[in-house]
Biotite code that builds the C-alpha atoms (Angstrom):
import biotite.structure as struc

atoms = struc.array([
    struc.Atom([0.000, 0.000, 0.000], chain_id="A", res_id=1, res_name="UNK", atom_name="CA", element="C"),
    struc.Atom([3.056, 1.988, 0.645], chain_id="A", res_id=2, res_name="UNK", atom_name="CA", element="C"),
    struc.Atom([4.482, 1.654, -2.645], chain_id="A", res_id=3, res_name="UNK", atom_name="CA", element="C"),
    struc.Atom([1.085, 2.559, -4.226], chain_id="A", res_id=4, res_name="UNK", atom_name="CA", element="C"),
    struc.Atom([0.878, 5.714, -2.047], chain_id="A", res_id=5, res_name="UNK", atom_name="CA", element="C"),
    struc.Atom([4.718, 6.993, -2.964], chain_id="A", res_id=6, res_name="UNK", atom_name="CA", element="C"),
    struc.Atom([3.949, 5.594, -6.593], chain_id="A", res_id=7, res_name="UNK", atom_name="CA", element="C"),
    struc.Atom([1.355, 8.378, -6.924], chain_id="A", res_id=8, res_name="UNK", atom_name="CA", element="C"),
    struc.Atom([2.872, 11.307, -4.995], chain_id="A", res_id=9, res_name="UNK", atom_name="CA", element="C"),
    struc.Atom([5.713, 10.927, -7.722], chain_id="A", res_id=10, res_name="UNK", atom_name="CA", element="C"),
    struc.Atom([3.548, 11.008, -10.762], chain_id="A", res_id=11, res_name="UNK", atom_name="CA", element="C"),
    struc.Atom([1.668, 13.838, -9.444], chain_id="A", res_id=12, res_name="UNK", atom_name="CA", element="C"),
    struc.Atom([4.757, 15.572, -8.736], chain_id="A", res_id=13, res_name="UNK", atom_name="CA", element="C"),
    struc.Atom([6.021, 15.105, -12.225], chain_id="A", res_id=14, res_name="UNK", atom_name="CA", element="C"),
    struc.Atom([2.714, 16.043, -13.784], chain_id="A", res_id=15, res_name="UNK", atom_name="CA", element="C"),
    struc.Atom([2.646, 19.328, -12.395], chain_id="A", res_id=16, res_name="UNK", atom_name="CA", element="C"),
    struc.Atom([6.344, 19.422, -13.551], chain_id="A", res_id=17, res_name="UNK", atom_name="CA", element="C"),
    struc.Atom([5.794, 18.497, -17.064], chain_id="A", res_id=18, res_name="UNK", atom_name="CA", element="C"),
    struc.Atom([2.120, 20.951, -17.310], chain_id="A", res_id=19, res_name="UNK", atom_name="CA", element="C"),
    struc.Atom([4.491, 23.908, -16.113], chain_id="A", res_id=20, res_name="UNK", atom_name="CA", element="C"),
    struc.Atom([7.230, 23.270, -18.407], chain_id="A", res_id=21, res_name="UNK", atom_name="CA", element="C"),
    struc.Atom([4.270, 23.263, -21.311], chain_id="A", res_id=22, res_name="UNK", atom_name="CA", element="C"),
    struc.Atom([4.239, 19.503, -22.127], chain_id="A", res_id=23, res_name="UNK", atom_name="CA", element="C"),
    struc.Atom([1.770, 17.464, -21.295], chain_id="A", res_id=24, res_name="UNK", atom_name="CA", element="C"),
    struc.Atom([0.942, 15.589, -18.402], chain_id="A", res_id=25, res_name="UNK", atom_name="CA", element="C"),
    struc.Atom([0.764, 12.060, -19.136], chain_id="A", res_id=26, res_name="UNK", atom_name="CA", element="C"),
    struc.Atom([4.659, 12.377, -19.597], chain_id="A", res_id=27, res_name="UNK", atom_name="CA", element="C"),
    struc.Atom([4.743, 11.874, -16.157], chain_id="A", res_id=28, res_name="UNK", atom_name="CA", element="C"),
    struc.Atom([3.483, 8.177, -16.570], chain_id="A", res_id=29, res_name="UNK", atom_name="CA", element="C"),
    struc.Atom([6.900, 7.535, -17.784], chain_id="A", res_id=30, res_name="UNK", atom_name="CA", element="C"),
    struc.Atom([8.393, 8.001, -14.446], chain_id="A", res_id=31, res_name="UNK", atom_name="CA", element="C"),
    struc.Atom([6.606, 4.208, -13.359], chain_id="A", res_id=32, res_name="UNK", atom_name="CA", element="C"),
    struc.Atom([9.212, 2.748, -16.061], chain_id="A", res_id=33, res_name="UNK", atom_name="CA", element="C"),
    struc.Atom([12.821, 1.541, -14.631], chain_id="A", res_id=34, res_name="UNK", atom_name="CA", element="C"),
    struc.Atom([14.584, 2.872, -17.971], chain_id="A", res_id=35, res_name="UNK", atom_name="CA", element="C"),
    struc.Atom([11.889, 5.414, -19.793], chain_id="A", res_id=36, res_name="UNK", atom_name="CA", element="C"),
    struc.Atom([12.065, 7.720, -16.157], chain_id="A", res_id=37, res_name="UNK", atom_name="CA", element="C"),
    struc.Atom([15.593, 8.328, -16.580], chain_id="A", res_id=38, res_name="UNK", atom_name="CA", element="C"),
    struc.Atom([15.130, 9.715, -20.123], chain_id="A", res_id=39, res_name="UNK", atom_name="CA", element="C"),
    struc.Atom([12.278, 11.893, -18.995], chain_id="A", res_id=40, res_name="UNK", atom_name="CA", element="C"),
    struc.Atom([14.188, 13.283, -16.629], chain_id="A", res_id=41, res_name="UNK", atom_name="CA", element="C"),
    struc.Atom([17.313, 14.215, -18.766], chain_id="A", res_id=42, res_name="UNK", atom_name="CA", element="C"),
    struc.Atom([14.560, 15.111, -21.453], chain_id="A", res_id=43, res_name="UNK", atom_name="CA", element="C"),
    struc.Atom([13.502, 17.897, -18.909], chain_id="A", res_id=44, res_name="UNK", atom_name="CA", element="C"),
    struc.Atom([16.146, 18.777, -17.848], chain_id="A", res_id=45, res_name="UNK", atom_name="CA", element="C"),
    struc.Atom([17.951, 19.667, -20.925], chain_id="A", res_id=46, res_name="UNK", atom_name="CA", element="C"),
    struc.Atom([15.136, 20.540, -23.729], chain_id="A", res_id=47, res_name="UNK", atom_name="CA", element="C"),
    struc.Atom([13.781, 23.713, -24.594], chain_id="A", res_id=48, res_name="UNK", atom_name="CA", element="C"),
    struc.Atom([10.488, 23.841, -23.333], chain_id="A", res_id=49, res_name="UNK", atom_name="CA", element="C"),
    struc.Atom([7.474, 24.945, -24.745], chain_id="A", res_id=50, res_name="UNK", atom_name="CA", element="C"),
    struc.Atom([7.510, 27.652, -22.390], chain_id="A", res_id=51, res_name="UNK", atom_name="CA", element="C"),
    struc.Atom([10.775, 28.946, -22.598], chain_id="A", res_id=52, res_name="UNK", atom_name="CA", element="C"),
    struc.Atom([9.873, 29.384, -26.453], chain_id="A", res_id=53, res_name="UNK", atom_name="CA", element="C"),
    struc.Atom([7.043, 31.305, -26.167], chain_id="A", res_id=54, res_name="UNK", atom_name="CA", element="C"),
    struc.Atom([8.975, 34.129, -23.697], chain_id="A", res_id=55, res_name="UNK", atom_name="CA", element="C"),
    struc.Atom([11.845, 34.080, -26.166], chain_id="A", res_id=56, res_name="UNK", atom_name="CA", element="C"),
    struc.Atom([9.157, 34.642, -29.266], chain_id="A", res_id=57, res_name="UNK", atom_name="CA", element="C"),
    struc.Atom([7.500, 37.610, -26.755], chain_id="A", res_id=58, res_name="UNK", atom_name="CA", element="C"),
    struc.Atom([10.685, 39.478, -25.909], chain_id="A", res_id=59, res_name="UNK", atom_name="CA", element="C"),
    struc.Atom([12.004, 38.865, -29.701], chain_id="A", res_id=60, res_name="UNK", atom_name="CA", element="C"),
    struc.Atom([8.459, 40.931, -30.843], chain_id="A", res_id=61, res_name="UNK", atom_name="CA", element="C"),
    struc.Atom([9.004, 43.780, -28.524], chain_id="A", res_id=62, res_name="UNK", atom_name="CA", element="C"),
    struc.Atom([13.010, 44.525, -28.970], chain_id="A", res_id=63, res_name="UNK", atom_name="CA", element="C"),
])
C-alpha cells in the first residue's frame, strides 16, 4: 500500500512538472518505467520547453 501511495505522490509531482514546463501531463506516466524515467528526466532537464519558447518569441516581438 506503501508503494502505491509513494507511486502516486511521484507522478503527481512530475505532472505538475511536465504541465508547467508546457508539455503534457501524461509524460509523467513515464516516471513508473525503470529505464523510460531516466530519459524523462534528462529530457527535462535539458530541452527547450514549450515555455521557454514562447517568452523568447514575446521578448524577440518587442526589442
Amino acid at each position: 500500500m506503501m508503494m502505491l501511495f509513494m507511486g502516486v505522490l511521484v507522478v503527481v509531482q512530475i505532472w505538475r512538472i511536465c504541465v508547467k514546463a508546457g508539455y503534457s501531463g501524461w509524460f509523467s506516466l513515464l516516471v513508473l518505467i525503470p529505464v523510460a524515467n531516466l530519459f524523462l528526466l534528462y529530457f527535462l532537464g535539458f530541452a527547450e520547453w514549450p515555455l521557454e519558447r514562447k517568452i523568447s518569441k514575446v521578448s524577440l516581438q518587442r526589442s
